[in-house]
PATOR-504762 format. One line per field, with one value per residue: residue number from 1; x, y, z of N, C-alpha, C in turn. Coordinates in nm, 2 decimals. Example, Ala and Ser with C-alpha at 12.3 -4.5 7.8 and 13.67 -1.06 7.14 Angstrom:
# PATOR-504762
num = 1/2
n.c1 = 1.32/1.28
n.c2 = -0.57/-0.22
n.c3 = 0.78/0.71
ca.c1 = 1.23/1.37
ca.c2 = -0.45/-0.11
ca.c3 = 0.78/0.71
c.c1 = 1.32/1.29
c.c2 = -0.33/0.00
c.c3 = 0.78/0.79
END
This chain:
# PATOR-504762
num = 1/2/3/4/5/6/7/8/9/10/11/12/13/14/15/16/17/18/19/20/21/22/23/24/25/26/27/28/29/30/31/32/33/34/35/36/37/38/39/40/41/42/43/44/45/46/47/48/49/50/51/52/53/54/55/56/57/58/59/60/61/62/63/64/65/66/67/68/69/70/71/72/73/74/75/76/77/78/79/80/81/82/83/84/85/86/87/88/89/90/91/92/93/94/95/96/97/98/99/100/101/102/103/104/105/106/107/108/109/110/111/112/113/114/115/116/117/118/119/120/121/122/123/124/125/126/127/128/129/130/131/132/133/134/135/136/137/138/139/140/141/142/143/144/145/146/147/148/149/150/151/152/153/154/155/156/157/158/159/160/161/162/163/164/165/166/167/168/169/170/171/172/173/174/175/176/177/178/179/180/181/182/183/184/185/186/187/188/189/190/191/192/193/194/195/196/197/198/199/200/201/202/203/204/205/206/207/208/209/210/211/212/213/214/215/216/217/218/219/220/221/222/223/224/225/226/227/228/229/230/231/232/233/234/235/236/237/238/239/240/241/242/243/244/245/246/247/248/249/250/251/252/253/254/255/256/257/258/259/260/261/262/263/264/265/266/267/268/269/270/271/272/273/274/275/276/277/278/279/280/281/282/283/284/285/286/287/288
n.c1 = 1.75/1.41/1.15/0.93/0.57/0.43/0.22/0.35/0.57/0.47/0.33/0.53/0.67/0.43/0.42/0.63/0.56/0.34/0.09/-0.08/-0.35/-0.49/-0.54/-0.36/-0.12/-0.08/-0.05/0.21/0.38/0.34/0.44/0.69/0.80/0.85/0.95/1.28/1.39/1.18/1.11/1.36/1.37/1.15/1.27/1.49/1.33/1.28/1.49/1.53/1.32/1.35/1.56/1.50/1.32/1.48/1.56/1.39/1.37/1.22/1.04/0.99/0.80/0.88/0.72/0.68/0.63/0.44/0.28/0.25/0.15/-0.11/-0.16/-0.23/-0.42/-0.63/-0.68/-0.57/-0.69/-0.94/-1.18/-1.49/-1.69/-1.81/-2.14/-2.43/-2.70/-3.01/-3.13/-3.44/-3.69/-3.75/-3.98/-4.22/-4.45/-4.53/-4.64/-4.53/-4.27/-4.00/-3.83/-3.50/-3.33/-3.13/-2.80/-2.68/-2.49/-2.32/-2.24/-2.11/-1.83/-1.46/-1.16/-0.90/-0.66/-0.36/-0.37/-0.47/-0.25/-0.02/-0.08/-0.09/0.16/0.29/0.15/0.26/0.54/0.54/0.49/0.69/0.87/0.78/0.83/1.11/1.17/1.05/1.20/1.47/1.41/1.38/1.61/1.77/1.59/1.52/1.73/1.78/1.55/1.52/1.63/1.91/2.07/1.98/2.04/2.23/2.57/2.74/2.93/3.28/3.45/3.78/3.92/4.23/4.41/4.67/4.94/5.06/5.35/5.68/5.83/6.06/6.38/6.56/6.88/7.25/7.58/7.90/8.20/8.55/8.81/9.11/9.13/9.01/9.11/9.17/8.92/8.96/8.83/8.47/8.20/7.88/7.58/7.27/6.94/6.74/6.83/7.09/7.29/7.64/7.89/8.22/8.44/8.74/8.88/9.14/9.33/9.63/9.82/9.92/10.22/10.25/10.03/9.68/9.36/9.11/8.77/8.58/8.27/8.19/8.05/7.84/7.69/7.76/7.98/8.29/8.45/8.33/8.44/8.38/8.52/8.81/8.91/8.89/9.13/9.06/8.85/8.63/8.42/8.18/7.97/7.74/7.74/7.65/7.38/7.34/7.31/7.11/6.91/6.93/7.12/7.33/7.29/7.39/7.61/7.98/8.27/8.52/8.87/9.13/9.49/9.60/9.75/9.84/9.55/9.39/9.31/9.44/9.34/9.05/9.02/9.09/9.41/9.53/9.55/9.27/9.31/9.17/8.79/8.45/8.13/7.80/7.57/7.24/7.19/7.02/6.64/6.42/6.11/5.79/5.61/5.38
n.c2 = 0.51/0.47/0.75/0.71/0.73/0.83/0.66/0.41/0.37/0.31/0.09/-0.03/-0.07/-0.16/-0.45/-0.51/-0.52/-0.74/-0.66/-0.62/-0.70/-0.97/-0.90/-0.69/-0.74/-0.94/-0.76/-0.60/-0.81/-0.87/-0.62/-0.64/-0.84/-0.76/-0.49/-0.43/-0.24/-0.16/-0.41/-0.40/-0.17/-0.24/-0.48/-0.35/-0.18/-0.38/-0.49/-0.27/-0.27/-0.55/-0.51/-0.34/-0.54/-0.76/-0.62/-0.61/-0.88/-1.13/-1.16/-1.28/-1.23/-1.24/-1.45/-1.28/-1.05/-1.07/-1.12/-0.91/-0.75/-0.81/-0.77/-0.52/-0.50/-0.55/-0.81/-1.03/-1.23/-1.52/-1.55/-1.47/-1.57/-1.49/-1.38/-1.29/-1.05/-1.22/-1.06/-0.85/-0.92/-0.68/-0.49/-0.41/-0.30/-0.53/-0.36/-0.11/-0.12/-0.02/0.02/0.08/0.37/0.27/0.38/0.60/0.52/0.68/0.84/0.69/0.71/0.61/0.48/0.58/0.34/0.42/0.59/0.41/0.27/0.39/0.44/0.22/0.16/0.35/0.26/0.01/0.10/0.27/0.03/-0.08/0.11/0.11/-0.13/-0.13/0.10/-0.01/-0.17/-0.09/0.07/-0.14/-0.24/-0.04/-0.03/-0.30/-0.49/-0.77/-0.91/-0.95/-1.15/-1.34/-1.27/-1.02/-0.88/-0.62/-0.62/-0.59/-0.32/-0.30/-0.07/0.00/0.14/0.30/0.35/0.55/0.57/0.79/1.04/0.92/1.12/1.36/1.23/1.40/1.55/1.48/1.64/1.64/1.80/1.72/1.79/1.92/2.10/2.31/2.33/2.33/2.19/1.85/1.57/1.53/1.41/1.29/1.17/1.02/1.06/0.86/0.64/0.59/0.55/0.64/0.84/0.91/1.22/1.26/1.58/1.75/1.60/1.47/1.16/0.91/0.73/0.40/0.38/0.38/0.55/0.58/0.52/0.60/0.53/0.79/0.71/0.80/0.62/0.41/0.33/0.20/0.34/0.25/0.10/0.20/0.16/0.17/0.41/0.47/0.49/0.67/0.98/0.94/0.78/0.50/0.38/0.14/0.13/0.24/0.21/0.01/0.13/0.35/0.58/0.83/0.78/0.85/1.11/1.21/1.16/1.14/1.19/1.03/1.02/0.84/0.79/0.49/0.11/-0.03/-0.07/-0.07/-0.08/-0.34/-0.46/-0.34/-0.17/0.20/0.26/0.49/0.82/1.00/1.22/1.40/1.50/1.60/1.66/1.60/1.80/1.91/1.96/1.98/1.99/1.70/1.66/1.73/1.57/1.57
n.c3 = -4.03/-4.04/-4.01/-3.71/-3.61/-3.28/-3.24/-3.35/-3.23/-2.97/-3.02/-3.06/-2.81/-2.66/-2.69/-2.68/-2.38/-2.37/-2.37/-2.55/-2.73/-2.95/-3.23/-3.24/-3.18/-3.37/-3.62/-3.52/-3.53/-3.81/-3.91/-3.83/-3.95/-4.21/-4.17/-4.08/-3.93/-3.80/-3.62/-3.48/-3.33/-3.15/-3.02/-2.86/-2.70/-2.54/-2.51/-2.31/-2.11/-2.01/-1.85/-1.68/-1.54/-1.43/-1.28/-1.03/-0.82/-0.75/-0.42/-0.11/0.15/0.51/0.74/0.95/0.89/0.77/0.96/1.09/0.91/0.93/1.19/1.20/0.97/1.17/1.12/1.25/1.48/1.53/1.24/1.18/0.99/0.62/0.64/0.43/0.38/0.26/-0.03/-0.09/-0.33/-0.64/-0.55/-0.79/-1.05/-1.29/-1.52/-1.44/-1.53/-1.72/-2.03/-2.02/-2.20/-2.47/-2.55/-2.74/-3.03/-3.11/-2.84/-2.69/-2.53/-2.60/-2.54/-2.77/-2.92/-2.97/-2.68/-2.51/-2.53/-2.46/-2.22/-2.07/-2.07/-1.93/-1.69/-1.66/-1.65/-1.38/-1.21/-1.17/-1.13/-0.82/-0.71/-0.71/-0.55/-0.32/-0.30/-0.23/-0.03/0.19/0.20/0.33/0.53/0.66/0.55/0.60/0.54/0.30/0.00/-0.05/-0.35/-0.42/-0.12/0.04/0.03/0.32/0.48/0.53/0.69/0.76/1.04/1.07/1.38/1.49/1.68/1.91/1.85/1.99/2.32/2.16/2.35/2.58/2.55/2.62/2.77/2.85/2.96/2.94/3.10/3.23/3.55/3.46/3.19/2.83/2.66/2.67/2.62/2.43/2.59/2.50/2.59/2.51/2.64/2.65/2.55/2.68/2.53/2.45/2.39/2.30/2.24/2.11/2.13/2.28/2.34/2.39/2.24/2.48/2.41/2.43/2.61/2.72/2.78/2.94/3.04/3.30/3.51/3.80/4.12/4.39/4.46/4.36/4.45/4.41/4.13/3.80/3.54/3.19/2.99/2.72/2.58/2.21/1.94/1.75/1.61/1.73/2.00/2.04/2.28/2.41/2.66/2.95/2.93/3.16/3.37/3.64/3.52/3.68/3.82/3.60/3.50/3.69/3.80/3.79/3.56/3.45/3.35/3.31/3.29/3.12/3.10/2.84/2.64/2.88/3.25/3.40/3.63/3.66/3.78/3.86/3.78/3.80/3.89/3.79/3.52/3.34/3.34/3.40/3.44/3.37/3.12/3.06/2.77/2.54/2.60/2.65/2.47/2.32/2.12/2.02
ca.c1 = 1.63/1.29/1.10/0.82/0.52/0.39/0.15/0.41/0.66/0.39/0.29/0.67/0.71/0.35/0.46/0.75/0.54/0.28/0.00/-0.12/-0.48/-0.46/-0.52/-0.26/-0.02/-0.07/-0.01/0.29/0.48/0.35/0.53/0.86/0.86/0.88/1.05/1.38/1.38/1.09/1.16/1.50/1.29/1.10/1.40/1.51/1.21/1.25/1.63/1.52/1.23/1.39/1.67/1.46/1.25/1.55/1.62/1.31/1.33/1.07/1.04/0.88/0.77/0.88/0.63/0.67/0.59/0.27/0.19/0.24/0.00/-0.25/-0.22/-0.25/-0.55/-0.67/-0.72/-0.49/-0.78/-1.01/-1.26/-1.62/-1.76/-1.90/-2.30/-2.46/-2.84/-3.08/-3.18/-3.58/-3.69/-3.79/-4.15/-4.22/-4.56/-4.50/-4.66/-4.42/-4.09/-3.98/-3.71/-3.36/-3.31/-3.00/-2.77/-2.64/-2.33/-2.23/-2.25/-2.01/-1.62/-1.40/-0.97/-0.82/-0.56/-0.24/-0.38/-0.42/-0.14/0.07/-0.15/-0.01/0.33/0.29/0.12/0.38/0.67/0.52/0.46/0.86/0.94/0.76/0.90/1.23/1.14/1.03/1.34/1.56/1.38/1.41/1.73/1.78/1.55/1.54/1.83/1.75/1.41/1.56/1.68/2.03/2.05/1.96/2.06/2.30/2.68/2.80/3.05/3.36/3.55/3.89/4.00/4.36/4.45/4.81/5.00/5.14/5.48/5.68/5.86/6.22/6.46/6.70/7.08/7.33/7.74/8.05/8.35/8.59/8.89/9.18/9.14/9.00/9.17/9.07/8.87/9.05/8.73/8.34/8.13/7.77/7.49/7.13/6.89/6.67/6.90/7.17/7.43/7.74/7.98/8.35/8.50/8.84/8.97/9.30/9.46/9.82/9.84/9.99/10.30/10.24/9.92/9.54/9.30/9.02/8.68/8.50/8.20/8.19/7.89/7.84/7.59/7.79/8.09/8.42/8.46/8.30/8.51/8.31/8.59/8.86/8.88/8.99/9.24/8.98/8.84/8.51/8.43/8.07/7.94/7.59/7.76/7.56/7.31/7.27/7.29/7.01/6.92/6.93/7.32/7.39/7.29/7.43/7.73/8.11/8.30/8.68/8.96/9.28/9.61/9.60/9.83/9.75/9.47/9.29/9.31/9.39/9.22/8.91/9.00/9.22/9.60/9.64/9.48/9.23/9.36/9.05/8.71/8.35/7.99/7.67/7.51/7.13/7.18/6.86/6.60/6.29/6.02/5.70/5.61/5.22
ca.c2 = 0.45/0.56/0.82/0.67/0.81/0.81/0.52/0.29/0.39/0.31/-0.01/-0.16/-0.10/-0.27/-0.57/-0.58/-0.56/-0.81/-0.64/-0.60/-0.79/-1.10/-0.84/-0.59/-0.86/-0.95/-0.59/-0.59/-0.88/-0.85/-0.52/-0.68/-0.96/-0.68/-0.41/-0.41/-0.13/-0.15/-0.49/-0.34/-0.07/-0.35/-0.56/-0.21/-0.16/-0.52/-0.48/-0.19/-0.32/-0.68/-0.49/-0.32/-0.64/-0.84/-0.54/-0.65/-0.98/-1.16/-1.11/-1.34/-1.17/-1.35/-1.47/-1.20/-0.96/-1.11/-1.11/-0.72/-0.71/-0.89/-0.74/-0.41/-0.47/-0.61/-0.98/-1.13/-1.31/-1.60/-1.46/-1.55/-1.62/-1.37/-1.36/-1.15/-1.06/-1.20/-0.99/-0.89/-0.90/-0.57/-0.48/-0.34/-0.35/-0.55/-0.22/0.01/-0.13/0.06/-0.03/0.22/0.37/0.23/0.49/0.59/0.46/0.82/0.87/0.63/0.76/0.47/0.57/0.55/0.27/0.47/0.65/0.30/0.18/0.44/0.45/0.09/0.14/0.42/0.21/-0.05/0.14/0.28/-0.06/-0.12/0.21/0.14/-0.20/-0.06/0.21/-0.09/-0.27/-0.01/0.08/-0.25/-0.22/0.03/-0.05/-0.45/-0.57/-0.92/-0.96/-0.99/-1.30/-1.36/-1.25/-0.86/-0.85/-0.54/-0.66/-0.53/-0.24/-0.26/0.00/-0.01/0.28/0.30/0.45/0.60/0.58/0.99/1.01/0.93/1.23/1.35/1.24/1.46/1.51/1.55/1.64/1.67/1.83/1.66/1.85/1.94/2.22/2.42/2.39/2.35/2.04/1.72/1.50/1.53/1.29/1.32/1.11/0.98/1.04/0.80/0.49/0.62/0.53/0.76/0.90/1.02/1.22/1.35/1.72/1.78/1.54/1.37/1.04/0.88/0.61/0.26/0.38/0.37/0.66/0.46/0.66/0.58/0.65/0.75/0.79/0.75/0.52/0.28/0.27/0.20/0.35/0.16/0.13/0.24/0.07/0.23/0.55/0.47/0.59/0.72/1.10/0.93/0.60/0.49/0.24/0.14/0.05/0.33/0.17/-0.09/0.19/0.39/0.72/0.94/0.77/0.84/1.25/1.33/1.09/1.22/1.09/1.06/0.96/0.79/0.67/0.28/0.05/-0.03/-0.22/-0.05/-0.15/-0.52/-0.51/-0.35/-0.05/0.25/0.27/0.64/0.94/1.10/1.32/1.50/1.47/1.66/1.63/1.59/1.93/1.90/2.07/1.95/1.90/1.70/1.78/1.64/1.58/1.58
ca.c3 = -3.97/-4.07/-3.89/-3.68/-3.52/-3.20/-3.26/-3.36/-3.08/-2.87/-3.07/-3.01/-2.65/-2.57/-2.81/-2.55/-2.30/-2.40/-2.34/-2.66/-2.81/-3.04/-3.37/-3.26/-3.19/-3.53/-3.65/-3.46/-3.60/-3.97/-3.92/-3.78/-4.04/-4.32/-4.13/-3.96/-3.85/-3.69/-3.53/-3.41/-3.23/-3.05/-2.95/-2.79/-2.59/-2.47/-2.39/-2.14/-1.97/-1.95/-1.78/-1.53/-1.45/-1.38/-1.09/-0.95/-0.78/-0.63/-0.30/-0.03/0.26/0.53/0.81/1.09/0.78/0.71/1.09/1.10/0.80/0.98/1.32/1.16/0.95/1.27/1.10/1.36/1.56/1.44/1.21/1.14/0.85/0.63/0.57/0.35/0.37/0.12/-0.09/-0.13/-0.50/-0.64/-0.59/-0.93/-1.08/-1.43/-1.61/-1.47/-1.59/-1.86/-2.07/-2.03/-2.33/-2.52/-2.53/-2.91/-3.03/-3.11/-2.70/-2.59/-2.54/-2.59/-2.54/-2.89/-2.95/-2.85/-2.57/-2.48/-2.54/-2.33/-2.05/-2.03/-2.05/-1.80/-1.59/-1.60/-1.55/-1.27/-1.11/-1.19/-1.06/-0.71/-0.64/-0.71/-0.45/-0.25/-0.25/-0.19/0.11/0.22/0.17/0.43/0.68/0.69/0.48/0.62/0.46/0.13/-0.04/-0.05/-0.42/-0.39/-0.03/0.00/0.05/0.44/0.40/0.64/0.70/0.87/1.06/1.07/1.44/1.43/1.80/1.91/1.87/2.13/2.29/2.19/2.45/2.61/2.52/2.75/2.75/2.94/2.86/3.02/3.09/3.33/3.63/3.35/3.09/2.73/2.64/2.64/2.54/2.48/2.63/2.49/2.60/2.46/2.74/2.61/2.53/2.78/2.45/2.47/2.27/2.37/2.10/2.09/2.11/2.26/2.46/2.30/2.26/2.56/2.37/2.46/2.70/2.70/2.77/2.97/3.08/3.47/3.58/3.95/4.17/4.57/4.48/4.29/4.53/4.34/3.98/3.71/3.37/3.04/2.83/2.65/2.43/2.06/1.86/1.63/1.64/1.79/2.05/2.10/2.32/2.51/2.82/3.01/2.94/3.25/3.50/3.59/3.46/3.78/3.80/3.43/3.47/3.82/3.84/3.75/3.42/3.45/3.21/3.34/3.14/3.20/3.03/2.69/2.66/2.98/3.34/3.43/3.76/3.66/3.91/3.79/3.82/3.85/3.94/3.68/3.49/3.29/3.42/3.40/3.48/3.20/3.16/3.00/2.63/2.47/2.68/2.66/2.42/2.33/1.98/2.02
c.c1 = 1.51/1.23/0.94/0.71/0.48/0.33/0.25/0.52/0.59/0.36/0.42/0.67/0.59/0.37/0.58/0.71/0.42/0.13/-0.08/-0.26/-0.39/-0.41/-0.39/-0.16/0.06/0.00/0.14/0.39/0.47/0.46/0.66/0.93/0.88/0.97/1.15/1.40/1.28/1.10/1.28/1.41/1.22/1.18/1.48/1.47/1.24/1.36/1.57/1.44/1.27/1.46/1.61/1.39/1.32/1.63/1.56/1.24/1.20/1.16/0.93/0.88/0.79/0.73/0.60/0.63/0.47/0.18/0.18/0.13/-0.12/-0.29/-0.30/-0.40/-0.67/-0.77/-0.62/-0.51/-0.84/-1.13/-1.35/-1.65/-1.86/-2.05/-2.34/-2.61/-2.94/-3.15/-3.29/-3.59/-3.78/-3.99/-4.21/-4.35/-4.49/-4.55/-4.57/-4.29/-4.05/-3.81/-3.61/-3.33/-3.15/-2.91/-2.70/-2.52/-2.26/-2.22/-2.16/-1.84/-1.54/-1.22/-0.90/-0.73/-0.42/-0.25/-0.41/-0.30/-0.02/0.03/-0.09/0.07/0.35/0.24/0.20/0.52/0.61/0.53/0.59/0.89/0.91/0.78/1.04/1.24/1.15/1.15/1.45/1.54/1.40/1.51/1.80/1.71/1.53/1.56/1.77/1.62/1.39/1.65/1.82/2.12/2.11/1.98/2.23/2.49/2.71/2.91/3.12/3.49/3.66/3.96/4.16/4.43/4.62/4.84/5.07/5.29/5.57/5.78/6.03/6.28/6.53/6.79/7.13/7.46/7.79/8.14/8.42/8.74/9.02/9.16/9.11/9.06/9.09/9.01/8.97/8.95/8.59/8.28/7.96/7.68/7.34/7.06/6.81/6.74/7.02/7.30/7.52/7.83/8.11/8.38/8.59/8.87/9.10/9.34/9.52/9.82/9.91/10.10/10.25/10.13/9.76/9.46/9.17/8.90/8.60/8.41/8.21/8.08/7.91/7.78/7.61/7.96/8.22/8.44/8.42/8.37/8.41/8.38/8.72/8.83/8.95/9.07/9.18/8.94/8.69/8.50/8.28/8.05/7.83/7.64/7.70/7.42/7.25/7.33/7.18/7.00/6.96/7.10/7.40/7.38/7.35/7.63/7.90/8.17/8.45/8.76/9.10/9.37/9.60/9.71/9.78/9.67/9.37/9.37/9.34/9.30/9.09/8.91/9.13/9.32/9.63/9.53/9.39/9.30/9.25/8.92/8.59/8.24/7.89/7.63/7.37/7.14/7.07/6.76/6.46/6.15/5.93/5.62/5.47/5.17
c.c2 = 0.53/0.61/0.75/0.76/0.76/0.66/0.40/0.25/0.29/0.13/-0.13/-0.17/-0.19/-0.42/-0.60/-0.58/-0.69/-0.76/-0.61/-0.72/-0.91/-1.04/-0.75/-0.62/-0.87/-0.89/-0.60/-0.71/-0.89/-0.78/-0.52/-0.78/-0.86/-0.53/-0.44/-0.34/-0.07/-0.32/-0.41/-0.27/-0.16/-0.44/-0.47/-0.18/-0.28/-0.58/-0.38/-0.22/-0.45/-0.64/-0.47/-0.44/-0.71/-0.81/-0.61/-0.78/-0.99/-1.21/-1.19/-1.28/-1.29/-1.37/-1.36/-1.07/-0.97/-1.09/-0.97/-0.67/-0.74/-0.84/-0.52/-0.40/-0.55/-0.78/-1.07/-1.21/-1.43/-1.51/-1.49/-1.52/-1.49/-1.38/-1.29/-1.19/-1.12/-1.11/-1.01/-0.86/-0.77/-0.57/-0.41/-0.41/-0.38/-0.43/-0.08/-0.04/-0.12/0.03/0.08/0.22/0.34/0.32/0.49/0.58/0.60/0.89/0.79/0.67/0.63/0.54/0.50/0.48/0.35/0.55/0.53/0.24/0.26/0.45/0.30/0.07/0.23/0.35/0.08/-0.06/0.19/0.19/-0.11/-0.01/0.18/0.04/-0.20/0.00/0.11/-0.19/-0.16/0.05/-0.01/-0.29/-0.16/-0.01/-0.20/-0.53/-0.71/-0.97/-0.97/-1.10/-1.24/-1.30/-1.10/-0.79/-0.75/-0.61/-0.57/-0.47/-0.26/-0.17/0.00/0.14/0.21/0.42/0.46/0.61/0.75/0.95/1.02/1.06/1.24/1.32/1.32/1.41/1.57/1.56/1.67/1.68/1.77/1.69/1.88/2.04/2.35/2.45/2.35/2.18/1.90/1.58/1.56/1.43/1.35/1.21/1.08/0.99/0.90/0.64/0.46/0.55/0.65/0.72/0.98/1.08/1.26/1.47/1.71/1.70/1.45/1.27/1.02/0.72/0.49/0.26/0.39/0.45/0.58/0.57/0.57/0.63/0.69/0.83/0.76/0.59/0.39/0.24/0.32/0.26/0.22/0.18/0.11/0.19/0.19/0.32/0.49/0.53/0.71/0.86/1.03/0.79/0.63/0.37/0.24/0.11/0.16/0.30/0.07/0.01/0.27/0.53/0.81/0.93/0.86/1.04/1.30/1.25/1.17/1.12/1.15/0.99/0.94/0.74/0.56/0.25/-0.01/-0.17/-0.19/-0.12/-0.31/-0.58/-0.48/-0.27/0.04/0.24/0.38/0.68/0.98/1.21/1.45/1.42/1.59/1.61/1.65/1.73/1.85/2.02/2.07/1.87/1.80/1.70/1.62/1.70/1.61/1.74
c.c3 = -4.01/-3.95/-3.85/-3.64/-3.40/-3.17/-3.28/-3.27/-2.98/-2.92/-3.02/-2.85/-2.60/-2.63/-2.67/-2.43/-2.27/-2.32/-2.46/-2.69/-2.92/-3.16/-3.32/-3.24/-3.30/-3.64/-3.65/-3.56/-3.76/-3.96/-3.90/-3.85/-4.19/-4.27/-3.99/-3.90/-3.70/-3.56/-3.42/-3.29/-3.08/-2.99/-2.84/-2.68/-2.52/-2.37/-2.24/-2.09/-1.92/-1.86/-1.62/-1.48/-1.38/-1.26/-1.01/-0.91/-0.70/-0.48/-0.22/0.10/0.37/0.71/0.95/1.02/0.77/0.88/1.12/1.06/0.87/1.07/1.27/1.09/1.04/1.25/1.20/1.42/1.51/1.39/1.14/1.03/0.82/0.57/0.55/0.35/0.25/0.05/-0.13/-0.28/-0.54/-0.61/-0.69/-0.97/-1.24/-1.50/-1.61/-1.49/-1.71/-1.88/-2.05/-2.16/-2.34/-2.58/-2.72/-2.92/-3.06/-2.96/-2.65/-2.64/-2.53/-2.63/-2.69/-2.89/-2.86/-2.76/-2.51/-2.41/-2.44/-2.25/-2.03/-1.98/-1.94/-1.66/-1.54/-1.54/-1.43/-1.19/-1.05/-1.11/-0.88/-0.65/-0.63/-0.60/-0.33/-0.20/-0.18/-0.03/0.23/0.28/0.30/0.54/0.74/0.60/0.49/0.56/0.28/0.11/-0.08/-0.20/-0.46/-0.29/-0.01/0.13/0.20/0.41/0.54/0.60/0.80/0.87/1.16/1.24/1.43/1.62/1.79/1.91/2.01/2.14/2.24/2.33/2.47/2.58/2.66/2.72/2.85/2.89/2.97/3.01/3.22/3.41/3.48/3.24/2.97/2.70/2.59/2.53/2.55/2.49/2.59/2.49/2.57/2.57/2.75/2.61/2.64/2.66/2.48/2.37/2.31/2.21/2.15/2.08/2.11/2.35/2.34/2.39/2.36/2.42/2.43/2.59/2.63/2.76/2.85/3.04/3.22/3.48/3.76/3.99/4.35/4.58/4.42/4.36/4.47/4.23/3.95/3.55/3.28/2.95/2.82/2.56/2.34/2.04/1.79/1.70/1.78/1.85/2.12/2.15/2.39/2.64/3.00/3.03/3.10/3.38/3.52/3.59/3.52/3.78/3.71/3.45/3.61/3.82/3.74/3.66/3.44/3.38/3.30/3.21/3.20/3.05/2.91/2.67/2.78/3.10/3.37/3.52/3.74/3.75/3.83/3.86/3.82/3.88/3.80/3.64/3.37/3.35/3.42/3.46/3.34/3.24/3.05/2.86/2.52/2.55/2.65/2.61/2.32/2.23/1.91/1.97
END
């Protein structure tokens, strides 16, 4: 691209801003109908100021705006008419009015073409720069006074609260054993869900019998059967569940042989023969 100077820099952008005279108009497009380059230049200028103009919508003030203005430059009232004095005509004697001399054409300063011409463009970007300023302000302090267009989109933020965890529940066990001897079963309990768990140690299969687990409390009268123990090393079941907590950690856990298959009546058929209490082995604890 050829190197320009100042002047013609200056010559494209006022060409894109149309502020240019009829002759320098002229100038201007001769110069763009024989140079591309220089056209190009002006198409340039015309992309970036189109761009910023088309920031800066129009804007109608809306009527409670205009009454601010008014009350402020204290026009808010009705306001009388303005008369202006007539003016007396000079009193000058016709012999003393002497002509002003006409000053010499080498005395008058007149702004050169491109000091012109960028005072222009400075003076129109400025005008762009300070409704720009103007909107944005707008923007911030009374969004609503802007047309639907350039009015700034509402931000929503969603806060995400999170519930505390809830706390660990207590564990609980019983070994459940004969007069001391070595563990027969463990019974370990969920504080929380009141599920339980028998497992197996050392007690021998009874032949053609069943292993059956009770709870007993004061407060619940008779023994309540928990079910049968499995074959298996481990027997879990929620049936702890529908009694209530205070029952479930103080109450006594006993194991009878019943005939295979459990109890028929629903009450045991012998005497316990192993039997413990829950002890608290995890207690409690709060996750926060």
């Amino acid at each position: 691209m050829m190197a320009y100077s100042e002047d013609h820099i200056a010559l494209a952008a006022e060409y894109a801003l149309g502020t240019l005279d009829a002759d320098e108009r002229a100038q201007a497009e001769a110069m763009m109908s024989v140079d591309k380059d220089f056209a190009a230049m002006v198409e340039a200028w015309s992309t970036k100021l189109g761009a910023l103009n088309q920031m800066v919508g129009s804007v109608e003030p809306s009527p409670e705006v205009w009454d601010k203005i008014k009350a402020a430059a204290g026009l808010s009232g009705a306001q009388m008419p303005l008369v202006l004095p007539d003016a007396a005509p000079p009193a000058v004697e016709p012999a003393a009015v002497e002509t002003a001399p006409v000053p010499e054409p080498g005395n008058v300063v007149a702004f050169p073409a491109p000091v012109r011409r960028w005072r222009n463009i400075a003076t129109a970007m400025t005008a762009i720069a300070a409704a720009l300023i103007a909107i944005v302000v707008t923007q911030v302090v009374r969004p609503d006074l802007l047309p639907d267009s350039i009015r700034p989109t509402p931000r929503t933020q969603v806060v995400e609260v999170k519930a505390p965890p809830a706390p660990a529940p207590a564990q609980y066990v019983a070994v459940l054993q004969k007069d001391g001897g070595s563990p027969a079963f463990i019974l370990t309990v969920d504080g929380a869900t009141r599920n339980f768990t028998v497992r197996k140690v050392d007690a021998a299969p009874e032949p053609g019998k069943s292993y059956e687990l009770w709870v007993i409390s004061d407060r619940l009268g008779a023994p309540r059967s928990l079910g049968v123990i499995g074959e298996g090393d481990f027997t879990a079941r929620p049936a702890l569940a529908a009694y209530d907590a205070s029952i479930v950690r103080n109450a006594t856990y006993a194991v009878t042989v019943e005939p295979s298959g459990g109890s028929p009546s629903g009450k045991p058929t012998s005497a316990p023969v192993f039997a413990g209490k829950l002890i608290e082995t995890v207690p409690q604890t709060d996750k926060r």
